[in-house]
C-alpha positions in Angstrom: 14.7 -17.0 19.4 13.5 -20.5 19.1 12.1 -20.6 22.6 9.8 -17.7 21.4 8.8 -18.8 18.2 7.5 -21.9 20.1 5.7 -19.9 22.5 4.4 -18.2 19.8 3.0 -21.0 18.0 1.7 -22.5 20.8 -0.3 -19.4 21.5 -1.4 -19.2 18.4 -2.6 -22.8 18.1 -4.6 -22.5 21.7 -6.3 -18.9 20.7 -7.3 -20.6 17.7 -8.7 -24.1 19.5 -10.1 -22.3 22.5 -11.0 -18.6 22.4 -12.1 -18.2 18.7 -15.3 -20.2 19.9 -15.9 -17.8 22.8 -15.2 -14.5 20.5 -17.6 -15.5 18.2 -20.7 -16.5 20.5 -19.8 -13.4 22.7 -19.5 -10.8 20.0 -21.6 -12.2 17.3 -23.1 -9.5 15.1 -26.8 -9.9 14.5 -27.7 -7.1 11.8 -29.1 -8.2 8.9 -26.9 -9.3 5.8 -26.8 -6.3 3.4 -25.7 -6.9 -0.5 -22.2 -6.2 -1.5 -23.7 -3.4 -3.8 -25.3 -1.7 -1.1 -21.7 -1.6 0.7 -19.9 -0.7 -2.2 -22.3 2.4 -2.5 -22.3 3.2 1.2 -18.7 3.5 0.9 -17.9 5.8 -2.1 -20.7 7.8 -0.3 -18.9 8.2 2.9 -16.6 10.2 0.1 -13.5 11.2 2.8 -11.9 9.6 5.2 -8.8 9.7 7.8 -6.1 7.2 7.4 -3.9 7.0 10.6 -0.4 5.1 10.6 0.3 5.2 13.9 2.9 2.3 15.1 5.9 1.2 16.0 7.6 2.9 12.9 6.7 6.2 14.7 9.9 5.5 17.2 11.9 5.2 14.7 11.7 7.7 11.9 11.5 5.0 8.9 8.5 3.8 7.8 9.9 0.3 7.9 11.7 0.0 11.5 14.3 -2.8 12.5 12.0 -6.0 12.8 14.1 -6.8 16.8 13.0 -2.8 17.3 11.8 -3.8 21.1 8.3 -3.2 22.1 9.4 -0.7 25.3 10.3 1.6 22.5 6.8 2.3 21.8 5.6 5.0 24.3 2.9 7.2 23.5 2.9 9.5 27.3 -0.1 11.6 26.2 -2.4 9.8 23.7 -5.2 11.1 23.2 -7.8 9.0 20.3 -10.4 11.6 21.2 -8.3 14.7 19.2 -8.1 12.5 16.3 -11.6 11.9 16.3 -12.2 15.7 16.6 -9.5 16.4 14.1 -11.5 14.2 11.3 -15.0 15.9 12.1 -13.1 19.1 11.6 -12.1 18.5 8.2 -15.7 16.8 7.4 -14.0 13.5 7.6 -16.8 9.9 7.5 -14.5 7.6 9.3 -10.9 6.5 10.1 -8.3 3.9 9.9 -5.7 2.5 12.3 -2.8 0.8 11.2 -3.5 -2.0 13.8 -0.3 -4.0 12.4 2.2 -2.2 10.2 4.6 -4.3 8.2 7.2 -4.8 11.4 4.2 -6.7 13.4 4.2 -5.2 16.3 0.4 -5.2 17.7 -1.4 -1.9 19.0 -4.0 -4.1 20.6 -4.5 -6.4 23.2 -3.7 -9.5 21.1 -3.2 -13.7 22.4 -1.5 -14.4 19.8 2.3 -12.6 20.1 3.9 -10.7 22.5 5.1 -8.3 20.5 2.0 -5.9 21.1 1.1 -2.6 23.0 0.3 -4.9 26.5 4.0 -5.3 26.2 4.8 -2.0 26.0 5.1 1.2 28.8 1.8 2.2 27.5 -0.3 -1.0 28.1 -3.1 0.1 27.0 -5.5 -1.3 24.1 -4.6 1.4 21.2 -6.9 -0.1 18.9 -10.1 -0.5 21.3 -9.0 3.9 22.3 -9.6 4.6 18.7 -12.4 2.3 17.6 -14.2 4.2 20.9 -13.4 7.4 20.5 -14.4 7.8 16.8 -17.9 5.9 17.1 -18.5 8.5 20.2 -17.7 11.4 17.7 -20.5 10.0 14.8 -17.1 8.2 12.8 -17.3 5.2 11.1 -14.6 2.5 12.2 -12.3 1.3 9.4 -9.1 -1.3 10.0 -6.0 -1.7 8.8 -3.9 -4.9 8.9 0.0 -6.5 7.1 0.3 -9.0 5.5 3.7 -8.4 5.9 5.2 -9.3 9.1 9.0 -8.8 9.0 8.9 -9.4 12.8 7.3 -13.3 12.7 9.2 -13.7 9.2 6.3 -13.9 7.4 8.0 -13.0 4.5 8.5 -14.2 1.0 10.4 -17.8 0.9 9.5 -18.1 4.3 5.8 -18.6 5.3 5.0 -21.2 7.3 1.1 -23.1 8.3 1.9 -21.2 11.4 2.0 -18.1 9.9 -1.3 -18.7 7.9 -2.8 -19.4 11.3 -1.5 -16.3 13.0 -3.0 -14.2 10.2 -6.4 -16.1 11.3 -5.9 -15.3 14.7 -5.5 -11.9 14.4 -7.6 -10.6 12.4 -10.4 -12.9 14.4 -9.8 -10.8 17.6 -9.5 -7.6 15.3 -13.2 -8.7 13.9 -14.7 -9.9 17.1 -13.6 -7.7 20.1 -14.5 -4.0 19.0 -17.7 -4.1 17.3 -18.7 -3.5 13.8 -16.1 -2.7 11.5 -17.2 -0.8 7.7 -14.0 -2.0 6.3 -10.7 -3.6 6.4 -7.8 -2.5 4.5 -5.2 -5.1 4.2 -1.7 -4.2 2.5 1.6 -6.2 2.1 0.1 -8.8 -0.2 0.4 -9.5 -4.1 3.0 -6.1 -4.1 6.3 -6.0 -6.3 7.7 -5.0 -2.4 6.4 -7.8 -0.3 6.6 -10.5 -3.1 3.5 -12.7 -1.2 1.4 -13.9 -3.6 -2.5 -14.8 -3.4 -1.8 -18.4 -3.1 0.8 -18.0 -0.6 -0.8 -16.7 2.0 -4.6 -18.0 0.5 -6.9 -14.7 -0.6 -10.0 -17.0 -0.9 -9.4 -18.3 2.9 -9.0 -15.1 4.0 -11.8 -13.4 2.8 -14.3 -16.1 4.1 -13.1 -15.8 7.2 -13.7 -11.9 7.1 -17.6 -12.5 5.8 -18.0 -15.2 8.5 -17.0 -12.9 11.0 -18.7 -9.9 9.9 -20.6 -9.7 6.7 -21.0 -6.3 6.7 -17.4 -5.1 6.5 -15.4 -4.5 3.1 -12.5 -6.4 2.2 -10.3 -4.5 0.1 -6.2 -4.9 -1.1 -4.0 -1.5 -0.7 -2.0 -3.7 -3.6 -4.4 -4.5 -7.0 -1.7 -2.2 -8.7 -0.8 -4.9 -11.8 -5.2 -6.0 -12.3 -7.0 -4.5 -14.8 -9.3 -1.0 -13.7 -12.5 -2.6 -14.9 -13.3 -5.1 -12.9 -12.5 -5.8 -9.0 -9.7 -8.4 -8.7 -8.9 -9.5 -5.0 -10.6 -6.6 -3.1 -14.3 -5.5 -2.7 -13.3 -1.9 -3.4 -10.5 -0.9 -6.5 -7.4 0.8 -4.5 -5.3 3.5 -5.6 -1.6 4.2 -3.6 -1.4 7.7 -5.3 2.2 8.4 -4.0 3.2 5.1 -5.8 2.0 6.6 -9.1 -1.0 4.9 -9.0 -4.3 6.8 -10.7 -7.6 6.7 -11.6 -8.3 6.6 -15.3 -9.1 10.0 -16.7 -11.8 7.9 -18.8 -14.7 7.2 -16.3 -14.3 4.5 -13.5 -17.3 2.3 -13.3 -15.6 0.3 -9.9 -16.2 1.9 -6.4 -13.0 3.0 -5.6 -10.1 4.6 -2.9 -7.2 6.2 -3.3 -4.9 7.7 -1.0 -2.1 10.5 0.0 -0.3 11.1 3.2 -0.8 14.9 4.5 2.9 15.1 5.5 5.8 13.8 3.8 5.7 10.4 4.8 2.9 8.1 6.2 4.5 7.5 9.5 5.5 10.5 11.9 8.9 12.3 11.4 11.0 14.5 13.3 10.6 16.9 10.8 7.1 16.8 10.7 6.1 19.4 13.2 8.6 22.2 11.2 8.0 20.8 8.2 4.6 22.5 5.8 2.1 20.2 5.0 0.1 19.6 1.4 -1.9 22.5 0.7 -5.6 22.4 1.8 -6.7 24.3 -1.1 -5.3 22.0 -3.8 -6.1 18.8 -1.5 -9.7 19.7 -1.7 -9.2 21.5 -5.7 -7.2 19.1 -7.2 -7.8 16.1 -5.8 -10.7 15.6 -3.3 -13.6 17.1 -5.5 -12.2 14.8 -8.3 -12.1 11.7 -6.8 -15.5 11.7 -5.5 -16.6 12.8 -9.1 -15.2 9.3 -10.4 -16.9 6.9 -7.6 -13.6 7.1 -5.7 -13.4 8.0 -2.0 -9.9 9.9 -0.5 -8.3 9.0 2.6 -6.2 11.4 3.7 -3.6 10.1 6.5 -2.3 12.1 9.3 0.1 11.0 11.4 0.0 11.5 15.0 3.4 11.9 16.6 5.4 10.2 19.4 3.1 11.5 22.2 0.1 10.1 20.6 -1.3 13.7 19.8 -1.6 15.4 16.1 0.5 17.9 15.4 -0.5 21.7 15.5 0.3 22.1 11.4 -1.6 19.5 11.1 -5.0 20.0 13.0 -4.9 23.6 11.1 -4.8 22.0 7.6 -8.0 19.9 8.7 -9.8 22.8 9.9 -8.7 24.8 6.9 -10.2 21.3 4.2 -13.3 21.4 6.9 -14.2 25.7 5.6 -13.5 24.6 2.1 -15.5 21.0 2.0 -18.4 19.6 3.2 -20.5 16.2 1.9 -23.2 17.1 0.2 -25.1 14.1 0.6 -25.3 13.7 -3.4 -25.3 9.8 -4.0 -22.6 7.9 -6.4 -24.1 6.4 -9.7 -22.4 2.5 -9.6 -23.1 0.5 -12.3 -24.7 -3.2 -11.8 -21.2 -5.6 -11.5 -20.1 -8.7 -10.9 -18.9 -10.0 -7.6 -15.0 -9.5 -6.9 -12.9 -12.7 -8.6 -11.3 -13.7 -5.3 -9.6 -17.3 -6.0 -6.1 -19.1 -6.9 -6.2 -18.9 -10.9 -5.8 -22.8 -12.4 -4.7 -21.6 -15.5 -1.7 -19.3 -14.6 0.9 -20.5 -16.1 -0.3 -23.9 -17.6 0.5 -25.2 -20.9 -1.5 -24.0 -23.4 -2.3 -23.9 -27.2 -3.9 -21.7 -29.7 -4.2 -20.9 -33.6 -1.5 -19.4 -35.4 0.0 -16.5 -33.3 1.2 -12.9 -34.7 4.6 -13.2 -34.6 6.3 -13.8 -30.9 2.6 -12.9 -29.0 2.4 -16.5 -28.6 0.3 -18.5 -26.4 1.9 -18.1 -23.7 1.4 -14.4 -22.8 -2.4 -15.5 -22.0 -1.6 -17.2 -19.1 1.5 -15.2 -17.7 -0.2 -13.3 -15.0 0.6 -10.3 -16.7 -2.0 -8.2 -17.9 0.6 -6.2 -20.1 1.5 -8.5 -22.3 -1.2 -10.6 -24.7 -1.6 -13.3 -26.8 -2.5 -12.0 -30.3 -3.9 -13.7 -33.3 -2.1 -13.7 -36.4 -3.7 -10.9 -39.4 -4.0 -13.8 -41.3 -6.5 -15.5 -39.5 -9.5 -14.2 -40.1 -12.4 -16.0 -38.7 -12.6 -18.8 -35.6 -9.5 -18.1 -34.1 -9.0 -20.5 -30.5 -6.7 -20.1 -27.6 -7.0 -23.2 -24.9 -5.6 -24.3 -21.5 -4.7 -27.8 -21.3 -4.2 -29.0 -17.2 -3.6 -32.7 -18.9 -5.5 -34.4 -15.8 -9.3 -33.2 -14.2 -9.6 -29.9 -13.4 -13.2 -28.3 -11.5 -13.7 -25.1 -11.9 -16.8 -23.0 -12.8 -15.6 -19.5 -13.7 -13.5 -18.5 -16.6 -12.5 -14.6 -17.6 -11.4 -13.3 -20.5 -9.3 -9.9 -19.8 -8.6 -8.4 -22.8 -6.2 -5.0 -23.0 -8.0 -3.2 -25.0 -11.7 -4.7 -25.6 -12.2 -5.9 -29.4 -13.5 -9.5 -29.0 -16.9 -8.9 -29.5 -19.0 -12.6 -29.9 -17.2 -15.9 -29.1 -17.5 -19.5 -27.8 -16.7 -21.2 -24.6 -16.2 -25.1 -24.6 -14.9 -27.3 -22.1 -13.4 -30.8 -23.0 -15.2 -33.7 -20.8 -15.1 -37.4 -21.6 -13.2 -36.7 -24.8 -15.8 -33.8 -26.2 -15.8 -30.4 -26.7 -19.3 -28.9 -24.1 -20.3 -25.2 -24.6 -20.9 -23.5 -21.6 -20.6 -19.8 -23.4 -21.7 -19.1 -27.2 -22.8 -15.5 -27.4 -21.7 -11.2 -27.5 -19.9 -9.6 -24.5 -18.0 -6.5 -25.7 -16.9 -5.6 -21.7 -12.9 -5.5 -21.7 -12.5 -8.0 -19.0 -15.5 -10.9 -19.6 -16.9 -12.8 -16.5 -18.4 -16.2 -16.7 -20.0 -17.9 -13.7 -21.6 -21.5 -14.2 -22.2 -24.3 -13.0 -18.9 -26.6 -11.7 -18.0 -28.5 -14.2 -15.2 -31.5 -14.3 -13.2 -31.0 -17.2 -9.0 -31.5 -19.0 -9.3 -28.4 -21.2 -11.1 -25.0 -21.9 -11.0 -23.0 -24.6 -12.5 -19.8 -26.3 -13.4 -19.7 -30.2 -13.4 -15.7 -31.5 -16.1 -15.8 -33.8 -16.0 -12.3 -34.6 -13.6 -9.4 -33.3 -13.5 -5.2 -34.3 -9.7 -5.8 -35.2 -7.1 -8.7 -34.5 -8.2 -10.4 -31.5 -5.8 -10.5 -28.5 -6.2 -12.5 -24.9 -4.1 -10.5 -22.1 -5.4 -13.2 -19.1 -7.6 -16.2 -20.0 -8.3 -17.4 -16.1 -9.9 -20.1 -14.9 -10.8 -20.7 -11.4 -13.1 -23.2 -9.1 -14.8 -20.9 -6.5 -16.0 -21.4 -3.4 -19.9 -20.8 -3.6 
């Protein structure tokens, strides 16, 4: 086992120092740059889409397979990308997504950096490069998915390693140079109460640079924003929705372009039981939760799974022709609201020490900076008018972003200061009545921040007060 993480690493380290280069000047994309607006309302207009988990895990019946589960078990004998492709037009399906890495880390591409891929396998054929092909042929756009979660290379929680950081690099550099422009990449296995790998573990910020550098164009977006607030984009260009984890829209109006998704069949990776087993109804698919979706800015990818051959199962294809008769995109454009740019870095003030005016009884000033957004600071009644809540880092600190993320909005005009050279410097004194408040400025060099309510509909309460230095 050592032997092979060293080999490993060592691949790793050379695809990063010597074909990286080559990648980029050989696949370099040169359309024009197009605003992250525009590519937020592209996608909510593409309205439906086919999610594909297709992997190791299919070998296995489990979702998550033994982590040693050898790469000769993977054996697709008649695979066939060209009846998914077909099998998505039927249902009036925009684009798919391949799982190109599942949470086990076995590769279904032809990857440098591991062995444990499909080139390794009986098949030894590029999976990834099959589908990205076969759906552009049949008018699809081209969507990726990629784990975080690697139980296979032990990138795990407690357990990541620079190597590890570099691997992630690696791959999704050949993911985002070798098959051509992709609209979007779906990552998953990050920030989630099941993965337990935070933002600043594995580094968000990096990561999404890397992705713009590579292809501007494409969407980043995190399958886990579960615990951030709905109105505003934390970690992800696009607000995600896990519906079979109980995850859901709000009923009220969503503002954020959104996804949400649902297997067809009982579980996201292929079963045994699958081809016996019935499959959601079309009818209430498209009724109940399709039409819906779309009428809230949120597009719906439906995943199929193909089965151990590689093909789609009969039960299957017929409830994608049957969604096909029933739905069609009408071509009617989404309504997004102007909004600010996705908050993407490490938060300085999570859990800092931190001060504030009298609190209302235990919603002292430490629930501000918890990174929970269900629990809140709160003023005490008594205090009436100027009320203050501040993050002391005791040393220098740059940063030039601070949010307010309120849990219900009430703070209506306040003041933003930041202590330099042993003064108190505004760089905020005005209204915003938005639930979660976004402040961009200029960097600034500073000990402290702090936020002075000056007037509020009803006792004023902080969920998150977050600072955070941005790359710009």
């Amino acid at each position: 086992m050592k032997t092979n993480m060293i080999k490993q690493t060592t691949s790793i380290l050379l695809f990063l120092g010597i074909f990286i280069p080559s990648l980029l000047k050989a696949q370099k994309d040169n359309s024009p740059v197009r605003p992250l607006s525009e590519l937020q309302q592209d996608f909510v207009d593409l309205r439906f889409g086919m999610f594909i988990h297709f992997n190791i895990p299919t070998y296995a019946n489990q979702d998550w397979p033994d982590p040693e589960m050898p790469a000769s078990a993977f054996n697709p004998t008649k695979l066939n990308c060209d009846q998914w492709a077909k099998a998505a037009k039927s249902a009036n399906m925009s684009y798919g997504c391949i799982t190109t890495k599942h949470h086990s880390g076995f590769c279904i591409w032809d990857t440098k950096t591991t062995d444990y891929n499909v080139m390794h396998s009986p098949l030894k054929r590029d999976v990834v490069k099959e589908y990205t092909d076969a759906f552009r042929k049949n008018g699809l756009k081209v969507f990726l998915y990629y784990s975080i979660l690697d139980t296979h290379h032990k990138l795990r929680p407690n357990c990541i390693t620079p190597d590890h950081i570099k691997m992630v690099k690696a791959q999704l550099t050949e993911l985002l140079t070798k098959y051509g422009p992709i609209q979007a990449l779906i990552i998953d296995g990050w920030d989630a109460p099941w993965s337990r790998i935070s933002y600043d573990d594995v580094p968000f910020e990096e990561i999404y640079h890397l992705v713009k550098s590579l292809q501007p164009n494409c969407l980043l977006m995190d399958l886990n924003g579960a615990k951030y607030p709905q109105q505003a984009l934390y970690y992800s260009d696009i607000k995600t929705y896990e519906m079979g984890a109980g995850q859901r829209i709000s009923d009220k109006g969503n503002r954020l372009p959104s996804l949400a998704c649902l297997p067809l069949q009982q579980n996201w990776f292929w079963e045994t039981s699958h081809p016996t087993t019935p499959v959601k109804d079309p009818v209430k698919l498209v009724n109940e939760t399709l039409i819906p979706l779309n009428k809230q800015n949120c597009n719906f990818i439906l995943n199929v799974a193909p089965n151990r051959d590689g093909l789609m199962d009969d039960n299957a294809l017929a409830a994608l022709k049957k969604i096909g008769e029933l739905w069609h995109n009408d071509g009617t454009k989404a309504q997004l609201p102007q909004m600010e740019a996705p908050i993407i870095s490490h938060n300085l003030a999570k859990k800092q020490p931190a001060n504030s005016s009298w609190s209302d009884d235990s919603a002292i000033m430490d629930f501000a900076n918890d990174d929970d957004f269900g629990s809140s600071w709160v003023s005490n009644p008594t205090i009436t008018k100027n009320a203050w809540y501040e993050v002391d880092f005791k040393k220098e600190e740059d940063f030039n972003a601070i949010v307010i993320a309120e849990e219900k909005s009430n703070i209506k005009s306040y003041r933003l200061e930041v202590y330099q050279n042993g003064a108190w410097k505004p760089v905020f004194n005005g209204e915003d009545g938005h639930t979660i408040k976004i402040h961009r400025f200029d960097r600034v060099k500073a000990t402290k921040a702090r936020i002075t309510i000056l007037d509020a509909d009803h006792q004023p309460s902080i969920a998150e007060f977050e600072i955070y230095n941005e790359q710009r």
